[in-house]
C-alpha positions as CSV (number, residue, x, y, z in Angstrom):
1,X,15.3,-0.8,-10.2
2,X,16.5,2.4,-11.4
3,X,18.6,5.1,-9.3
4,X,15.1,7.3,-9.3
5,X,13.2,4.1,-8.0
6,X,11.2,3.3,-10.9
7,X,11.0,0.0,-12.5
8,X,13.2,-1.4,-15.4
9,X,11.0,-3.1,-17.7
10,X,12.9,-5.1,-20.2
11,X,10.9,-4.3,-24.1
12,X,11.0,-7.8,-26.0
13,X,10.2,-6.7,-29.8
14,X,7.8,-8.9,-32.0
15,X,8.0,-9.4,-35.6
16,X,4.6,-10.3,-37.6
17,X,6.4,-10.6,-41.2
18,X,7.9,-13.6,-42.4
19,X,11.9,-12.2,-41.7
20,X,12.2,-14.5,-38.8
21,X,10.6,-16.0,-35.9
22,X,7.5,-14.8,-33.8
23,X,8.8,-13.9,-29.8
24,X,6.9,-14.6,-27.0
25,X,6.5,-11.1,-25.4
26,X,7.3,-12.3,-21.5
27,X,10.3,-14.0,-21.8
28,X,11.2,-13.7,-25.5
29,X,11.7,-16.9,-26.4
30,X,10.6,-18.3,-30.4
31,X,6.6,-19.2,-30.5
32,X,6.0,-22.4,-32.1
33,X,4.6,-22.4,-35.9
34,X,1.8,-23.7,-35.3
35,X,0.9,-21.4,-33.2
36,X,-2.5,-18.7,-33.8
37,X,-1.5,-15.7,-35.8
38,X,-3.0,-13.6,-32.7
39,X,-0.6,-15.5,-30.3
40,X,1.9,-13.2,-28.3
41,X,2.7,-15.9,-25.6
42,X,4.1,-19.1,-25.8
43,X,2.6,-20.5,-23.0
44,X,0.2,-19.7,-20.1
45,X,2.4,-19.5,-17.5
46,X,4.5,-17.2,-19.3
47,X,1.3,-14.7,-19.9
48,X,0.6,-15.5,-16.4
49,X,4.0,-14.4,-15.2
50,X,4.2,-11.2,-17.9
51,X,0.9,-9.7,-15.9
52,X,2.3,-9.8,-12.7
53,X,5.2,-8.5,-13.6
54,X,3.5,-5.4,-15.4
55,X,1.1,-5.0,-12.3
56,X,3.6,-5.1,-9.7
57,X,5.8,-2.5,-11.8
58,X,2.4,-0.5,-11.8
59,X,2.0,-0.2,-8.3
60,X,5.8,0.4,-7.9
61,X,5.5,3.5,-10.4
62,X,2.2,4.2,-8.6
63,X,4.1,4.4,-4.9
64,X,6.9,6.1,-6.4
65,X,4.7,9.0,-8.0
66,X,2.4,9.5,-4.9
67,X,5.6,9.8,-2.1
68,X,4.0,8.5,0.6
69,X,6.8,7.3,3.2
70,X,6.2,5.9,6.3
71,X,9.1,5.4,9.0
72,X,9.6,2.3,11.8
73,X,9.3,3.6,15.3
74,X,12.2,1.5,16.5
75,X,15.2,3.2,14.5
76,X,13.4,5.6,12.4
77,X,14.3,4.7,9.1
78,X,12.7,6.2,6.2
79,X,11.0,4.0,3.0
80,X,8.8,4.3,0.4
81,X,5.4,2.7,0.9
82,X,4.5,0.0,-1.1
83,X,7.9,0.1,-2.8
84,X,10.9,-0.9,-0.4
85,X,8.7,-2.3,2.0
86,X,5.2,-3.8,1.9
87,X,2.0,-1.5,2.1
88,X,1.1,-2.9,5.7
89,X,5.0,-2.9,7.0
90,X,5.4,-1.1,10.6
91,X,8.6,-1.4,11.4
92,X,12.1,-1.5,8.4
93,X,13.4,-5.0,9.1
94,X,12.9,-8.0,11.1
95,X,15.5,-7.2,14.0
96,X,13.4,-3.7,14.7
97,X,10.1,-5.7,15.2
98,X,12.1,-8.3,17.5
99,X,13.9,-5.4,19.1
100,X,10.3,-3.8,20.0
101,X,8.4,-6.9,20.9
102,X,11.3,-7.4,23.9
103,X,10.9,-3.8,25.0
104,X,7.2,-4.4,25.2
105,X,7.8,-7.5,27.1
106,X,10.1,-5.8,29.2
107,X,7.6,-3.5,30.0
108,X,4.7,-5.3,31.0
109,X,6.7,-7.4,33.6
110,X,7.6,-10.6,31.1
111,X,10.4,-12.1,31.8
């Protein structure tokens, strides 16, 4: 992550002439030879991983574009939605959420 909040994404250049070896475009490792001329993967699992990657970055770019923050009622801290903090968080960390759930407790006469 970048000061601004936007993704890194790390650029893994592939050469098509015959200079040197093909390289997987997730992880930038050497293809095999006998891999297809189309092939930019070296394995499933890497092109598997590689999409994720590019869709979570996405949503990350996505989130940081649109500004939407949201704030936890327990100590009011500020975060980015869908970027710091998932899209369906309520409170900032797991000690607020504890924190509230005894003050509700308290409340309502538990013990």
């Amino acid at each position: 992550m970048g000061r601004d909040g936007a993704p890194r994404l790390k650029l893994t250049v592939i050469t098509d002439d015959a200079s040197g070896p093909r390289l997987c475009r997730g992880c930038g490792g050497p293809l095999m030879p006998s891999a297809k001329s189309t092939a930019v993967f070296c394995e499933d699992a890497c092109r598997s991983r590689h999409w994720r990657r590019m869709r979570r970055a996405k949503a990350r770019t996505e989130a940081v574009k649109a500004g939407v923050t949201a704030s936890c009622p327990q100590c009011g801290a500020v975060w980015t939605v869908g970027v710091d903090r998932l899209v369906s968080a309520v409170y900032c960390s797991s000690a607020c959420r504890k924190r509230a759930w005894h003050t509700r407790r308290a409340q309502f006469g538990g013990v």
